[in-house]
N, C-alpha and C positions, 0 to 999 in steps of 0.2 A: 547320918541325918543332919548332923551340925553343921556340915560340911556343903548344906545344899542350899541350905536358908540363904547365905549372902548374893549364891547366885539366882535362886530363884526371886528375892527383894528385884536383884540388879533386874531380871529378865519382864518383873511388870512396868518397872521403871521406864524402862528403855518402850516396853510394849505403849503404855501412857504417854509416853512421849513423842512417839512416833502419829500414835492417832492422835491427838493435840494438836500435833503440826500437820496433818493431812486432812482434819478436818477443816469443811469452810464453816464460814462466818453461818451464824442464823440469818442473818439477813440477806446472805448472797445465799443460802440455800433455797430460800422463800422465793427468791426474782422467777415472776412467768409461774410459779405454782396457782392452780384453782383450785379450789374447794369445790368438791362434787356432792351434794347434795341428796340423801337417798328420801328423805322426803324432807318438803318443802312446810314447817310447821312455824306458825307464830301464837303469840300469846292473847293480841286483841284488845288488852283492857288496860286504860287510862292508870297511872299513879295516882296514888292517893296525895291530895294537897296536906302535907306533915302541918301539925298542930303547933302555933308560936312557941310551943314549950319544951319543944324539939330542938329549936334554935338550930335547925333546919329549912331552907328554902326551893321551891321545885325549878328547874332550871332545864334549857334546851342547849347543848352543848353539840359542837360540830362533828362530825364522825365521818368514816369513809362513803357512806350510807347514805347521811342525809341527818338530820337533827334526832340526839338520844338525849331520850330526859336523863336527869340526873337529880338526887339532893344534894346541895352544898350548904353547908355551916354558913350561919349570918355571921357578918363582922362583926368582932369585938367592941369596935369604933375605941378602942384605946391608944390606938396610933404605936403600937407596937407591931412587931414581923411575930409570925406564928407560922409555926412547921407545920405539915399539912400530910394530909394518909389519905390513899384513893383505897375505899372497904369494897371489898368484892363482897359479899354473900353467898353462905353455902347453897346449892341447890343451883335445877338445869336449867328455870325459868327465864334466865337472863331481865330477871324481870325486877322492881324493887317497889317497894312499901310498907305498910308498919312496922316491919321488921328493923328497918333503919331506926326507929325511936321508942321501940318496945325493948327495954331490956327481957335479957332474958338469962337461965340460969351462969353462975360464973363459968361452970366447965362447957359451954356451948353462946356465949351471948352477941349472936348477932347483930348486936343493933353498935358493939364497941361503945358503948356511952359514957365508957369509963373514959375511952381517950377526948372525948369531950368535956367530956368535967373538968378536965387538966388542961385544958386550953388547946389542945388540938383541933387545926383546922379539918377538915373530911368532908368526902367527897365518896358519893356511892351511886356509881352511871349503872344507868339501867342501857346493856348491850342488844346487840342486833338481835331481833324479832322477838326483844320482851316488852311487856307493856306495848305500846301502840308505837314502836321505830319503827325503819326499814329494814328489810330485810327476814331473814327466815335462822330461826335457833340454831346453833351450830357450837359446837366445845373445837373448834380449829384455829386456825388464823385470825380468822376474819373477827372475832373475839378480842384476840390482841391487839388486833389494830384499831379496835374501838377502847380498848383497856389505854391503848398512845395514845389516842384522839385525847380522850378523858384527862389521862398526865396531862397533856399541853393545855386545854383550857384552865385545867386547875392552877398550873404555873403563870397563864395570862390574869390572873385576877390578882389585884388590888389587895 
């Protein structure tokens, strides 16, 4: 039995290594993929405008799409650089609202207020077909490419 361990370590190794190197990139696997849609659902309803005490602001951010709301964190104005977190929320809505500024309990708190408190900047984009965007609800791609969208405006801001 002792005797089989080093060859069997060797043979996932080798197995790991081989699909590593034969696997494409995610982004060349993606090239010319659609999204097929078995129904066509959206959400319909406006974000809620987050209360100054959120120290939260509602914003229209660029997407594959067409314009996705988003809350972003107001400046500091202390003229410091501050690291910055894009918060997904759990749940299929793709949608976002008080949940961003409601804490909630430690073992579950969606709203992350804690990384605000700490000076973290954040960023919480409401994706394709939540709240009133373009498009129709989907857990695929088309997701991610609003989750990049979102990265890059977060990164173009001041």
């Amino acid at each position: 039995m002792l005797a089989l361990r080093p060859f069997f370590a060797f043979g996932v190794l080798l197995s790991l290594t081989l699909s590593l190197q034969a696997a494409p990139l995610i982004l060349e696997a993606r090239q010319g993929f659609t999204t097929k849609l078995l129904r066509e659902e959206r959400i319909g309803e406006a974000p809620e405008e987050p209360p100054a005490s959120s120290k939260l602001k509602l914003v229209q951010c660029t997407a594959p799409l067409g314009l996705n709301a988003a809350y972003v964190s107001t400046d500091p104005s202390d003229g410091k650089k501050h690291p910055a977190i894009i918060w997904l929320v759990g749940g299929f809505s793709n949608s976002i609202g008080a949940i961003a500024w409601t804490p909630g309990p430690a073992s579950n708190d969606q709203s992350a207020s804690g990384f605000r408190d700490q000076g973290i900047l954040m960023m919480y984009p409401s994706l394709r077909g939540g709240n009133t965007n373009p498009g129709h609800l989907e857990t695929f791609f088309g997701k991610v490419d609003d989750v990049l969208a979102a990265a890059k405006y977060l990164a173009s801001l001041d």
